[in-house]
N, C-alpha and C positions, 0 to 999 in steps of 0.2 A: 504494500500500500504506500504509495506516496506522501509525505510529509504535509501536504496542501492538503489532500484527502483527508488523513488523520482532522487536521485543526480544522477542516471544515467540517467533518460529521460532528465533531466537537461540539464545537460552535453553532449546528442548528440543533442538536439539540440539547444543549442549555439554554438556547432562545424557545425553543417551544417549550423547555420545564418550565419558564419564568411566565409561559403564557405572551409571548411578546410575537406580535409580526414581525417578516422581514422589513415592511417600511419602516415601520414605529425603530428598529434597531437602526436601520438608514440614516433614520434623523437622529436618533441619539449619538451617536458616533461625532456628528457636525459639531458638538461642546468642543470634543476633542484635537479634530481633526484637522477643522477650520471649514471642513465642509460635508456636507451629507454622503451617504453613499445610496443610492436608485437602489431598489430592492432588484430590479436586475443583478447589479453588483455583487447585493448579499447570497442572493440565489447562487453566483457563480464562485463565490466565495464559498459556503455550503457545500459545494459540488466538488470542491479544490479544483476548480481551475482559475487562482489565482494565486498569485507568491504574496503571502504577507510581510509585512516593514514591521519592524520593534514598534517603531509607533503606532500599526494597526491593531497590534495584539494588546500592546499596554489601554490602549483607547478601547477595546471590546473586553478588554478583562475592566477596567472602570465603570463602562456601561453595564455588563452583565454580575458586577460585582462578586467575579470570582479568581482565582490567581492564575496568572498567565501559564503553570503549566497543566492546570487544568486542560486547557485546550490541546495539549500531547498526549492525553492517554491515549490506550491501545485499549478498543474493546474486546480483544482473544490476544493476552501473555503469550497464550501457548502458540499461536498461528499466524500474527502478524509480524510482519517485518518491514521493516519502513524503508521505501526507495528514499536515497538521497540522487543529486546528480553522481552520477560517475559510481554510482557504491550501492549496496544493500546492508543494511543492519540489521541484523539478528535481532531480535524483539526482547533477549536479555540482556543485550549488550546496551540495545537502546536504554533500556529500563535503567540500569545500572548508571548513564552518562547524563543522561537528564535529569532524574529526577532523585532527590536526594529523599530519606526516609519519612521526613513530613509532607513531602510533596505527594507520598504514597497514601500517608491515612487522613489526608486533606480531601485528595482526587475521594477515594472510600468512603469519604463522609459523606461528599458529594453526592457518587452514585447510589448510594444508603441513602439519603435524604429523597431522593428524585424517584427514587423507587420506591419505596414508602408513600410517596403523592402520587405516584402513577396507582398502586395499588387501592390507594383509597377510593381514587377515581371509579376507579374499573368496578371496586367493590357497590358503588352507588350507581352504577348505570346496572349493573346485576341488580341489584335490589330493586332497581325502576322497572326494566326488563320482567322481571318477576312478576311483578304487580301489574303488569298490565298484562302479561301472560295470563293471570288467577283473573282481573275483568275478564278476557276473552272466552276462556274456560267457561267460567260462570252464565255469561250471556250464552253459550254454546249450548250449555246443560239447561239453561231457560228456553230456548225454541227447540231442544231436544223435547222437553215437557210439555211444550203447545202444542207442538208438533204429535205428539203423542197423546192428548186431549181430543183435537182436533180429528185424529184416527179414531179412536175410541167411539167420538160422539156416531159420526162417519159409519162406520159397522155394527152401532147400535140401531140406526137409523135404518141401514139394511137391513136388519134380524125382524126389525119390526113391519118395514114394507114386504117381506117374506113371509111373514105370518099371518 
């Protein structure tokens, strides 16, 4: 995976954990930068296909209010490895040159916290899901019951024009 790649999956999502569009981070960025960035931008930024400056990462680690190596993690230790130009990194070598030991249970806290709020989420859309699954049920099993009144009347009606 490319280093652009890395900090851009990073980077989008710590902007969707925080709930932020790519414009809203666009313009947040202009405090910093001196001027906004087009959600195009951030889209391609996202994407890595762009090279980030010290001052874009320091300017989106201020915006998103997390530390600049945050946006280096590796989501699979065991699988990634990061192109540089001219080179590849072993994804323990990377570990090891980047990020020193609080960098490690910083980034942890991180995806601990983010996962925790994704869980919650997920947990309240099941619980909505549910509840309207148990309406639909319910309505189901009520024109089951009409439906089954409505026969009844129906064949009693019959038994007695037969007799």
């Amino acid at each position: 995976m490319k280093i652009e790649e890395v900090i851009g999956a990073n980077l989008q999502w710590i902007r969707e954990d925080q709930g932020m569009t790519q414009a809203q981070l666009g313009e947040a960025v202009a405090r910093h930068l001196g001027k906004p960035w087009s959600r195009q931008a951030v889209s391609a930024a996202e994407k890595g296909r762009r090279a980030f400056s010290a001052a874009d990462l320091l300017a989106l680690a201020l915006v998103l209010d997390v530390t600049i190596p945050s946006f280096f993690l590796l989501r699979d230790w065991n699988r990634d490895d990061v192109e540089l130009p001219g080179t590849v990194v072993l994804a323990d070598a990377y570990m090891k040159r980047v990020f020193h030991r609080s960098d490690i249970k910083a980034g942890a806290d991180l995806l601990t916290r983010s996962s925790a709020r994704r869980l919650r989420d997920a947990h309240e859309q099941v619980m909505t899901d549910t509840s309207q699954l148990i309406d639909a049920l319910s309505a189901v099993g009520s024109s089951i019951t009409h439906l089954d009144n409505v026969l009844d009347t129906v064949e009693g009606q019959d038994s007695e024009s037969q007799a």
